[in-house]
N, C-alpha and C positions, 0 to 999 in steps of 0.2 A: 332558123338553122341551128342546128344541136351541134354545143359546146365539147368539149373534150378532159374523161381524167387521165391529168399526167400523174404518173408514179415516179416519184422523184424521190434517189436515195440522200441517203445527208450523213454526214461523219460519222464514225464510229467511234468517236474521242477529241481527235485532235481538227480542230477547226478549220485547218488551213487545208484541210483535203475537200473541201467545197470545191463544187466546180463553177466555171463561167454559165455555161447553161442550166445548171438546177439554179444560182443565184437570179438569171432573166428568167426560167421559169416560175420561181416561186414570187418575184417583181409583177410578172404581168400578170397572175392569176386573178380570178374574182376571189377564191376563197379559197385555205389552205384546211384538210380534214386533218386533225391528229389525234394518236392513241392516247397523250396526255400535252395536253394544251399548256402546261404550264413549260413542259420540255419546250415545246416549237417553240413558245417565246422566249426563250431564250437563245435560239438560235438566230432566230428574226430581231430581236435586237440587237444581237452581235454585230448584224448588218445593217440595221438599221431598213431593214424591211417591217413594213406596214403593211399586214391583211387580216381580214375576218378569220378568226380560228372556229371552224366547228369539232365539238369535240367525237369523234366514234372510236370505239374500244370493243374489247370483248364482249362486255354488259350489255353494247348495244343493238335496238331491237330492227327488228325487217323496216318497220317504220321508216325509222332514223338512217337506213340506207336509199327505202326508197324516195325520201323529199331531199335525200344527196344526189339522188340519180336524175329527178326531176325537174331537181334546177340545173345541171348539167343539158339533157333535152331538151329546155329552155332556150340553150344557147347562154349558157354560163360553163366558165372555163373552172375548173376545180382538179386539187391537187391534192391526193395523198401521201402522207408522210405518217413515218414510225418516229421513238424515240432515237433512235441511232442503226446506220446501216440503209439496208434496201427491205421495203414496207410489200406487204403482201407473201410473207415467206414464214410459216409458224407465225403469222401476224394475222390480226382482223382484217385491214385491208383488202384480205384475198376478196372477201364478201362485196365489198364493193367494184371489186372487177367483175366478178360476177354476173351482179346486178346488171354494171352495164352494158357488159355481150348482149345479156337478155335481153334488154332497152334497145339493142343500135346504138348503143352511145360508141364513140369513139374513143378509145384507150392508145395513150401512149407512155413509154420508158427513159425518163433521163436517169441512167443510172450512175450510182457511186459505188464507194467503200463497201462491203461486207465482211464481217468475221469471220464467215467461213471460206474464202478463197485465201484469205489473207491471212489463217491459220496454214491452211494446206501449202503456200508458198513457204512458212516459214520452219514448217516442220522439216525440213529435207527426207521427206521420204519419196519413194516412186508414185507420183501421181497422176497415174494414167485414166482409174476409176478413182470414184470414191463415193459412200454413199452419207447424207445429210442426215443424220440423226435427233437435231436439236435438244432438246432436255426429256433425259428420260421420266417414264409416269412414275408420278410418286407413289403411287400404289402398291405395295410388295409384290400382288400376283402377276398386278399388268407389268409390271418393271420385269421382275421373274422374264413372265414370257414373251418379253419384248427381245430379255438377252439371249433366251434361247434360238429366237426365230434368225439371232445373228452368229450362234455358233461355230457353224461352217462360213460364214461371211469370208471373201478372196480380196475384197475390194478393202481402200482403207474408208475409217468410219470416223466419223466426226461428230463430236457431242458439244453442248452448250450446259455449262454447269455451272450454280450459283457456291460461293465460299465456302458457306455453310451446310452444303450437300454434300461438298469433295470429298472428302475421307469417305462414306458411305459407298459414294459411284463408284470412287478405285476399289475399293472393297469387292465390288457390286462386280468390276470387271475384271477381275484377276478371278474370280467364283468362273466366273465363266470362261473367259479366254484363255486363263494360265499366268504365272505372275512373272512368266521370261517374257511375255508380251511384249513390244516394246510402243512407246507412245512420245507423243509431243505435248508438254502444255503448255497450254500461248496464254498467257495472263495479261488484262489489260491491254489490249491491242491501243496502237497508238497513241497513249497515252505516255505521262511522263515515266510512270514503274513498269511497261513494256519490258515484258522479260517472256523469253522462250527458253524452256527446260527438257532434254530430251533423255529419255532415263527407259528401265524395263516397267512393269504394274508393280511389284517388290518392291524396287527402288526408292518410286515416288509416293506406295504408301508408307516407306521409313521416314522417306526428307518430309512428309507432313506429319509425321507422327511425334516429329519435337520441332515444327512451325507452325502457328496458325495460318490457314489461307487466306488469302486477303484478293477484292478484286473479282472482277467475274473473269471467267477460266473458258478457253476454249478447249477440248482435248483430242485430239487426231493418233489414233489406235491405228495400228497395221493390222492388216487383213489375216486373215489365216494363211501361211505358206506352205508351201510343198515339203519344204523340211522339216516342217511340223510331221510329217507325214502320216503313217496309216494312225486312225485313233488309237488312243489306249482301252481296249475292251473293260468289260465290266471286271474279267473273271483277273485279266492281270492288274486293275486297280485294286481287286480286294488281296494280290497278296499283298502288296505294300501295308494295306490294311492290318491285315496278319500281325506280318513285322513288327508294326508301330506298337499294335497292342502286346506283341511278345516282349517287346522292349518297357511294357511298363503303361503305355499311353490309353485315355478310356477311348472307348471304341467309340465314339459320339466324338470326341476331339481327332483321333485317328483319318477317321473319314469325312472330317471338314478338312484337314491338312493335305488329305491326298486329292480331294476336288478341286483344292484351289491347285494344284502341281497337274492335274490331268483334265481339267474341264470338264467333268463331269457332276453331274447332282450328288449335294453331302445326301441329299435325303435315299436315293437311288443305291448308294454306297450302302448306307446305315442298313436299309433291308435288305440286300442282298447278304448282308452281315450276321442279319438273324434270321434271314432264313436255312445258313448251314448251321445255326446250333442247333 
């Protein structure tokens, strides 16, 4: 008789958000999968839980899923877990759900904590939609038109961003959205420097601009609203353009100034710039 994977979440920090049934689930399994085995065990000795950790992560190959699957069709009970949160979400794990649709194995959900619901509660904004963005690509082009494809975005949006990235993202998302924007960053979710900061894209790239970031960072962006309303065309962003350069400013600095103020491309600007000379 064939076994079953549970997906079982596990704290996002603070340890005492364990629940009673992922602690008997992860008690009665034959074996527990994790993205880094060193993480799980420390969680399993928190509690003093004993099981077999197999390690699967990104790296790992179709192989390594299917002698996970295998011994599940067996009639072995196994359990996937991420580092922190709920496993299978921008995680490897998905691959081993996967697998075992395809198998007939039997999947099931004890679920926990996640940073992204638990960002979206804490930001006080209207949460009727919202769409999961987790860490944008580091790629300039893919990043590029990743933001563009969220331009008109209505829904609010929620990013996962490491310390060392922040300055650049908010950068990244005031080029795009406008810098009245308004956002939430959840730092450190339940842990002991848990702090929530709710400010415009301006704002929180000034208050980082004389703080280091510290922490991983969730960020929850409001959508594009209606009082945003009709765009700003090309032809009334280049007067501002105009302006700026009447005023003195070089036209390559002019037209990053008014991209980030109207959402649109400094580079879109910049040619539309020289093609009226």
């Amino acid at each position: 008789m064939s076994g079953t994977l549970f997906i079982v979440g596990t704290p996002i920090g603070n340890m005492e958000d364990i629940t009673l049934r992922q602690l008997r689930t992860l008690e009665e399994t034959d074996f527990i999968c994790a993205e880094d085995t060193r993480v799980t065990a420390k969680l399993l000795n928190h509690f003093e839980i004993k099981k077999p950790l197999v390690s699967f992560h990104e790296h790992s190959s179709a192989a390594d899923a299917a002698r996970i699957i295998e011994r599940i069709a067996a009639g072995e009970n196994g359990c996937i877990v991420t580092d922190a949160g709920m496993p299978c979400i921008s995680d490897p794990g998905e691959v081993l759900v996967r697998r075992a649709y395809e198998s007939g194995v039997d999947v099931k959900v004890v679920p926990g904590p996640t940073a992204v619901a638990s960002a979206a509660a804490l930001s006080g904004m209207h949460i009727s939609r919202f769409t999961f963005e987790g860490f944008l690509p580091v790629q300039k082009k893919e990043r590029s038109e990743r933001l563009e494809a969220l331009r008109g975005e209505t829904a609010v949006m929620i990013f996962y961003e490491a310390p060392h990235k922040l300055r650049q993202t908010l950068s990244d998302l005031a080029g795009t959205f406008g810098v009245e924007r308004r956002l939430a960053l959840c730092r450190e979710l339940t842990k002991v420097y848990e702090e929530t900061l709710r400010m415009t894209l301006s704002e929180a790239q000034e208050y980082y601009s004389e703080r280091e970031p510290r922490g991983e960072y969730v960020l929850v962006v409001e959508g594009r609203t209606s009082d945003e309303g009709t765009a700003v065309t090309v032809e009334q962003a280049l007067g501002q353009v105009r302006e700026l350069v009447g005023k003195g400013e070089r036209p390559t600095e002019a037209c990053k100034e008014v991209a980030k103020l109207t959402g649109l491309r400094k580079s879109e600007l910049y040619a539309a710039y020289c093609a009226e000379k």
